[in-house]
N, C-alpha and C positions, 0 to 999 in steps of 0.2 A: 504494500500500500504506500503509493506513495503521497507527497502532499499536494492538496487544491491545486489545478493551473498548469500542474505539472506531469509531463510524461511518465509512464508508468511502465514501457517497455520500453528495447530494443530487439527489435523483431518477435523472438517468442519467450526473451529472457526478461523476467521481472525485475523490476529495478526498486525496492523498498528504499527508503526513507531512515536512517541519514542517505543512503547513496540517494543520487540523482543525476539529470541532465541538463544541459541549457543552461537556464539561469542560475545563477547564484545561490539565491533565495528556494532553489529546486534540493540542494543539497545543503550539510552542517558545514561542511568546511573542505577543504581542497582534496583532503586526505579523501574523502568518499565520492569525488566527482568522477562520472563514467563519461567517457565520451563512445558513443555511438557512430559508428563505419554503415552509413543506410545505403551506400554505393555497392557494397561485398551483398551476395546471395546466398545463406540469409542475413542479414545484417547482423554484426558482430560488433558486440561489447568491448569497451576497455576498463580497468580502475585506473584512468590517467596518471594517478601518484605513483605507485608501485610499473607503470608498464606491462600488466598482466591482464590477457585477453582473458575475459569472467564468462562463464557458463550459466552461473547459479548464486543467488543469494538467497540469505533468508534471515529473518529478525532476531532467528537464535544465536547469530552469531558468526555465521558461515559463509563460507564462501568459497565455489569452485574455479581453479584457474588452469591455466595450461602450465605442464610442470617442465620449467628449461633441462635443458639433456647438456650434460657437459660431457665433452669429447676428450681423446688424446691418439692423436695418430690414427684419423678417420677419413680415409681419404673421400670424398664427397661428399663430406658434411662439417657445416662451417655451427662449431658448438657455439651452446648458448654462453651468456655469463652467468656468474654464481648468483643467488642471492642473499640480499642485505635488506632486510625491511627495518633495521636500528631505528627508532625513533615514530615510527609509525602504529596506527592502532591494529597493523597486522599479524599474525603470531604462524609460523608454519604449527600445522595441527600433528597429536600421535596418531590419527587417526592412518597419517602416511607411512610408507615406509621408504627406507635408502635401499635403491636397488644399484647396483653396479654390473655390468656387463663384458664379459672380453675374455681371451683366453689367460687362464690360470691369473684368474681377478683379484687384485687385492685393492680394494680403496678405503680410506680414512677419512671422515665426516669431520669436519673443523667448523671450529667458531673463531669469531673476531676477537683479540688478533691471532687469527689462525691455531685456538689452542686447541688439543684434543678433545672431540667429546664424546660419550657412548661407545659402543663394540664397531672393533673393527666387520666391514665386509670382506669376506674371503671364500672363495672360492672357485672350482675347475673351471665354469662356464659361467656362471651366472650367481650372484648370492644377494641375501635382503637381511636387512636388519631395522632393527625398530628406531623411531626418530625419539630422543631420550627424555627430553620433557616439553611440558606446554607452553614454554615462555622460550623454544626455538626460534629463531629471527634468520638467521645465516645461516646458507645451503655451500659449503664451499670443500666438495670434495679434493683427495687427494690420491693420486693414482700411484702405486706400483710402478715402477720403470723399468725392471729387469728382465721384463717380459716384452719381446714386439707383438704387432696388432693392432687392432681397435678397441679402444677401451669407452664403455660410455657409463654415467651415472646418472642418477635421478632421483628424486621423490614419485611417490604415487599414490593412489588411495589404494588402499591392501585390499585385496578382494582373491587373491589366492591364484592370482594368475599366473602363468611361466611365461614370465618376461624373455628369457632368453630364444625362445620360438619366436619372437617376433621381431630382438631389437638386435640384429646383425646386419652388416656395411650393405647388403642389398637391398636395402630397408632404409635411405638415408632420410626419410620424411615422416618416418612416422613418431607419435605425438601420445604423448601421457598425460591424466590429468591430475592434480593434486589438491589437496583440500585446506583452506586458511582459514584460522577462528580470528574475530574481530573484535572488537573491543571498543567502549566509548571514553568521551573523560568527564570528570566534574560538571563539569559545564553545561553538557548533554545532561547530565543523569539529574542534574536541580531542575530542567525544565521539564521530566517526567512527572506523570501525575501520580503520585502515591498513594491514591483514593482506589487507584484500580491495575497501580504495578507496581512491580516489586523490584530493585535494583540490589544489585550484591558485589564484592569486589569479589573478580576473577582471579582464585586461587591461582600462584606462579608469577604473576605480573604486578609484585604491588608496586616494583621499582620504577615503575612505566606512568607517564602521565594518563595513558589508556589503560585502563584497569578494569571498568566496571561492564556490565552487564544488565541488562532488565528483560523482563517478558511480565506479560500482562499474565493479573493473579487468576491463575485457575479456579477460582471460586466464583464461576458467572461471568469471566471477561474473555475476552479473545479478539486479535489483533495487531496490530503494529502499536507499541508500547512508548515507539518515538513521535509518534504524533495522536495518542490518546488510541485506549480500549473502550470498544464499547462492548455494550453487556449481551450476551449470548441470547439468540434468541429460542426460546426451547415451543416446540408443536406440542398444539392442545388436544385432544381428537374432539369433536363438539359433542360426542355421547358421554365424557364428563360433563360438560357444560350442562346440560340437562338434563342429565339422573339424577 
């Protein structure tokens, strides 16, 4: 849902509220403005801030985006770069995993300034290992070198696939999707209504100006909680109404 005036898609993707398009006044602040590609078939989203083409949003918090592939020694395929969301209300989710691909695979998941974090990936052809906590921001693998080949990495949403069937150097296009939890700050969460939603600081992230979270109280409300819940409507049958 988005607010009054304001566009509410791009193409068949919903665009809720803080996100928005166009104007200003359509979104909370830059961090959450989408720009829309209505020229591409079907029209394709952006989160302008982060540079991440968006699939999916929702007011829980979420959000689908296309997960960059970082390369080494791949010949027709120009890798992506890592990412860094430092500073923004975006968090890589665990709901991903680090997948690495390439013969006799070893990569190393690092954070800024490139420290180690979580279990190494390793393995003959392909391996996954889980994203270590929720206040993940930087994607910046590290590859093995003592092996030639094509080596690639990525985030994805774990759904129990075998990545390695699909993502080898004849395959130089193909595209994972990954999942980002969102977050609002102060500012947002004072001008939620309290009468019918409920705000909580997002356990992992208190060091972050983006902290908080709301969703409208299950006791009768349902909705977008950044621009007001209203009250559920519940069906009567009319053979109460007059027995």
């Amino acid at each position: 849902m988005s607010k009054l005036k304001c566009k509410d898609h791009c193409g068949n993707i919903s665009i809720p509220y803080p996100f928005g398009m166009g104007n200003k006044d359509c979104y909370f602040n830059e961090w959450f403005e989408i720009k829309c590609n209505e020229s591409a078939y079907p029209p394709t989203a952006f989160i302008a801030s982060i540079e991440k083409e968006v699939f999916y949003i929702d007011v829980d918090g979420r959000a689908i985006v296309r997960s960059p592939i970082i390369s080494s020694n791949c010949s027709g395929r120009k890798g992506d770069e890592p990412i860094n969301l430092t500073g923004s209300p975006f968090y890589i989710s665990t709901w991903n995993s680090f997948i690495a691909v390439g013969c006799d695979i070893r990569a190393l998941l690092m954070d800024d300034p490139l420290l180690r974090i979580g279990n190494d990936c390793n393995g003959t052809d392909c391996c996954k290992t889980s994203v270590p906590s929720s206040n993940q921001k930087v994607f910046h693998p590290i590859f093995n070198q003592s092996t030639d080949g094509c080596k690639l990495a990525f985030l994805a949403i774990d759904g129990g696939r075998r990545f390695d069937q699909f993502l080898v150097p004849r395959h130089p296009y193909v595209q994972f999707l990954m999942l980002l939890d969102w977050t609002i700050n102060s500012t947002l969460m004072r001008a939620v209504d309290n009468e019918t939603a409920d705000c909580y600081n997002n356990a992992g992230v208190n060091a972050s100006e983006f902290q908080f979270k709301c969703r409208c109280r299950e006791s009768g409300y349902e909705g977008n909680p950044y621009i007001g819940c209203a009250g559920k409507i519940t069906a009567i049958d009319s053979h109460d109404i007059y027995s």
